[in-house]
C-alpha positions as CSV (number, residue, x, y, z in Angstrom):
1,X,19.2,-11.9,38.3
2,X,22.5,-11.6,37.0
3,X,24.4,-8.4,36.7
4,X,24.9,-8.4,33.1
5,X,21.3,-9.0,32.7
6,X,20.5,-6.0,34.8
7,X,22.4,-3.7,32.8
8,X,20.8,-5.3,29.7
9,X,17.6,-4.9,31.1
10,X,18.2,-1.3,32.0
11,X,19.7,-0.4,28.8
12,X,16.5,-1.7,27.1
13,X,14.3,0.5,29.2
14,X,16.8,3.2,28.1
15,X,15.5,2.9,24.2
16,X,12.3,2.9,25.2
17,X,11.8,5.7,26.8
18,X,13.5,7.5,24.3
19,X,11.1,5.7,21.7
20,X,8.4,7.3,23.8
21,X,10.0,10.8,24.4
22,X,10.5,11.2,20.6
23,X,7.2,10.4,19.1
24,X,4.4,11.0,22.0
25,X,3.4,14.0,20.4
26,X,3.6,13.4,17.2
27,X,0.4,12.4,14.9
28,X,1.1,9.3,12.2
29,X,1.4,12.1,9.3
30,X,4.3,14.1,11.9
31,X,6.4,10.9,12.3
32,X,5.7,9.8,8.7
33,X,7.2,13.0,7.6
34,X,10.2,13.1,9.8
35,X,12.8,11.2,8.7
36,X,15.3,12.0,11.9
37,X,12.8,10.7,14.1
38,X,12.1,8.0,11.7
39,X,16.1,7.1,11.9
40,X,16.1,7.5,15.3
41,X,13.6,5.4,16.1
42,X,14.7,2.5,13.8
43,X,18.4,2.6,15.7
44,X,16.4,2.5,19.3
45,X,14.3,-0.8,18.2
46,X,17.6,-2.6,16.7
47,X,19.3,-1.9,19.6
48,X,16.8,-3.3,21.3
49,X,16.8,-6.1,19.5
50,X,20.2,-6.7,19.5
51,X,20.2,-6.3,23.3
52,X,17.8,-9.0,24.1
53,X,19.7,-11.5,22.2
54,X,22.6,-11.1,25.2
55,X,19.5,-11.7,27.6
56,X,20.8,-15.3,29.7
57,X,19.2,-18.0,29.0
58,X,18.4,-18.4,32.6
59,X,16.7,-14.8,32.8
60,X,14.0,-16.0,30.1
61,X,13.6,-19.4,31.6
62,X,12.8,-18.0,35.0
63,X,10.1,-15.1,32.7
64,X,8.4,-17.9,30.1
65,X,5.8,-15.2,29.4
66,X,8.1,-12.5,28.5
């Protein structure tokens, strides 16, 4: 695995971990009613996204299934 490719990989675990620490204990009715953790969330999933499109192309054809 490339370098680069690591760091991307770690930086998505990054934003989901946080994704996790912010809403594991929270009910659907707490998150629906928070809009910080709302906001927060959405910026952790597009940065996500916007992460895996620097993914190599040789990182996802060596992982077809992810």
């Amino acid at each position: 695995m490339k370098s680069k490719d690591k760091i991307i990989l770690e930086k998505i675990l990054k934003y989901i971990e946080e994704l996790h620490d912010f809403i594991k204990d929270y009910s659907h009715e707490d998150f629906e009613n928070d809009r910080k953790t709302i906001n927060a969330c959405v910026f952790n999933l597009s940065q996500i996204g916007e992460l895996t499109n620097k993914v190599s192309i040789d990182l996802i054809n060596e992982n077809p299934r992810y």
